[in-house]
C-alpha positions in Angstrom: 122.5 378.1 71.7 124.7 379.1 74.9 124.2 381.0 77.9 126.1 383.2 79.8 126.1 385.2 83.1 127.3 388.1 82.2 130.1 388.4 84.8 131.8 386.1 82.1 131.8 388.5 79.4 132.8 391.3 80.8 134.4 393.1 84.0 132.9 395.4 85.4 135.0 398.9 85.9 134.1 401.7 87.7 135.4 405.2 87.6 134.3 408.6 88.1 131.5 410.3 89.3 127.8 408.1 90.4 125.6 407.4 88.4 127.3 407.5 84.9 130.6 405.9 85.9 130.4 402.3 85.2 132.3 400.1 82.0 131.2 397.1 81.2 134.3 395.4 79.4 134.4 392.2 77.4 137.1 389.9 78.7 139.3 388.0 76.5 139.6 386.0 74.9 135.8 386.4 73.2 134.6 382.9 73.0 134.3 381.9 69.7 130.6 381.3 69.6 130.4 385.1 69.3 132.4 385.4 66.0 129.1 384.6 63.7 126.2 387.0 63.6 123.3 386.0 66.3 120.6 387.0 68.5 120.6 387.4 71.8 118.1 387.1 74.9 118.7 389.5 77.9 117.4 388.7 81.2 117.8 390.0 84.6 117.0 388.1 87.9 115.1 385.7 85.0 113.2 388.6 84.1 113.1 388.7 79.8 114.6 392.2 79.7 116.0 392.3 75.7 116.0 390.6 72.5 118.6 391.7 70.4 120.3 391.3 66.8 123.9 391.5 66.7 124.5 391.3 62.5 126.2 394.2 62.0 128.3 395.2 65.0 130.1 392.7 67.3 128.1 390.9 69.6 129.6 391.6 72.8 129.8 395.6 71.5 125.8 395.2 71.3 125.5 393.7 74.8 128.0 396.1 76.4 125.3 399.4 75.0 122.3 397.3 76.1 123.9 396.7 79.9 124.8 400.4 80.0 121.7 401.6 79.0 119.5 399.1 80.9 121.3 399.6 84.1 121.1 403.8 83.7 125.1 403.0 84.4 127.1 403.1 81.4 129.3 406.0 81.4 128.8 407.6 78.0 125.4 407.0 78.0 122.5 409.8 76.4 119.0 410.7 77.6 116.8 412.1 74.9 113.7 414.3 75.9 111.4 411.4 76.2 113.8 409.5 78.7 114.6 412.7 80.6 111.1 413.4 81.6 110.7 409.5 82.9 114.1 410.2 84.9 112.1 413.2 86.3 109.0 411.4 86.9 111.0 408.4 88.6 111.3 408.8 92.4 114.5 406.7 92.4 116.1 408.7 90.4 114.7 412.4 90.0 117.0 412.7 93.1 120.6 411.2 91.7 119.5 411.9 87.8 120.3 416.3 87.8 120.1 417.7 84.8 123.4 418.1 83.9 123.8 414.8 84.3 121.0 414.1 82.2 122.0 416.5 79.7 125.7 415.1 79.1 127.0 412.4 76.1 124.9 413.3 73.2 126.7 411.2 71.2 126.8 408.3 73.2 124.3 405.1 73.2 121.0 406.1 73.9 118.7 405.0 76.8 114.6 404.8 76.2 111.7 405.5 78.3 111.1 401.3 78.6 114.5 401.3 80.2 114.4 404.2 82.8 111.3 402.2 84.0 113.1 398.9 84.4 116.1 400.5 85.7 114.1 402.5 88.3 112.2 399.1 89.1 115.6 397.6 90.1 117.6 400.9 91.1 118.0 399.4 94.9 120.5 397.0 93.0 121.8 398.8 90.2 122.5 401.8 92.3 125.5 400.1 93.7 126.4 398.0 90.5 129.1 395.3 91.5 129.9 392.2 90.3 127.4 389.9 91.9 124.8 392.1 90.9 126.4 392.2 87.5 126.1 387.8 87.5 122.0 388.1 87.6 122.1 389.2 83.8 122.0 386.3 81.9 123.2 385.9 77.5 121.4 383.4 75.7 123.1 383.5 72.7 121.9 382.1 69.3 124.3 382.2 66.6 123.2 382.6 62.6 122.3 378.8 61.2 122.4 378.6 57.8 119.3 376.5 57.9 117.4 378.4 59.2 114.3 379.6 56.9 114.2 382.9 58.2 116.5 386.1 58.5 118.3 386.6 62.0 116.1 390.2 61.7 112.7 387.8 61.1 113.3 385.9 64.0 114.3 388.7 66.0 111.2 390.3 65.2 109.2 387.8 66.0 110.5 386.7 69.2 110.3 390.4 70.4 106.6 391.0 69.3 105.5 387.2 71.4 108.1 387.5 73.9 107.7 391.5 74.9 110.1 391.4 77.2 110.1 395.2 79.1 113.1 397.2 77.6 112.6 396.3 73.6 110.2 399.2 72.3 
C-alpha cells in the first residue's frame, strides 16, 4: 500500500472555456508502484469518494477519468440523461452547467448522478480548481499480491459494497 496527494500524480492544466476546461496530467516519471494492476481508494478532504480497479487500463489513466468526472472538470467529459437532469436540479450548477455544455463530448468519460451530487456538495472549491485544491485528493494505492486469495475485482467489490463511499454506484 502507498498513498498519494494527488498533486503528485498529476499537473493540473487548464485551458479553455469554464467549467469543462481542466486536464489532469500524470507527471513523469510514473512511480513504479503503479506498473502492476491494483486498486485504488479515492478520497477528498478525507471524505471516501471512490474505490476503484485499475486491471485493465493503466492506473493513473483510471484516476485521471475518475478526477475529471468527480470534479464536473475534466474537459472531455459526458453527461448522460440521468446526470443532466441532477445538473438541472443542482443549484450550484443549473447556473454554470447550459445545455450545450451539457450536451457536448459524447464520447468522452462519463460522469453519474452520485458524482454531480458530490461535485455540487464541494462546487465552492472545485469551481476554481487549482493546485492546492487539487492536494486534498488523496491515492491509496494497493497493488495486485499474488497471495492474495481473492481477485483484485473480489476485493474491489467488496470494499465498495462495506465501504460505500458517495461516487461508486
Amino acid at each position: 500500500m502507498k498513498t498519494y496527494s494527488a498533486s503528485e500524480l498529476f499537473d493540473l492544466q487548464i485551458n479553455g472555456d469554464f467549467p469543462l476546461n481542466c486536464q489532469f496530467v500524470p507527471k513523469t516519471p510514473i512511480p513504479s508502484a503503479f506498473d502492476a494492476s491494483g486498486i485504488y481508494l479515492l478520497f477528498f478532504n478525507q471524505e471516501k469518494v471512490y474505490i476503484g480497479l485499475a486491471d485493465e487500463q493503466p492506473a493513473l489513466e483510471r484516476i485521471q477519468k475518475q478526477l475529471s468526472t468527480i470534479t464536473l472538470r475534466g474537459e472531455t467529459i459526458f453527461f448522460n440523461a440521468d446526470s443532466q437532469l441532477a445538473v438541472r436540479k443542482a443549484p450550484m450548477l443549473n447556473t454554470v452547467f447550459k445545455r450545450q455544455i451539457l450536451d457536448k463530448n459524447a464520447n468522452g468519460p462519463k460522469t453519474s448522478v452520485n458524482r454531480v451530487k458530490f461535485a455540487a456538495s464541494k462546487w465552492e472549491l472545485f469551481s476554481r480548481m487549482n493546485d492546492e485544491i487539487l492536494s486534498r485528493f488523496l491515492i491509496i494505492w494497493f497493488p495486485e499480491n499474488e497471495c492474495q486469495k481473492e481477485t483484485l475485482l473480489e476485493i474491489r467489490n467488496r470494499w465498495v459494497r462495506d465501504l460505500m463511499p458517495i461516487c461508486n454506484g
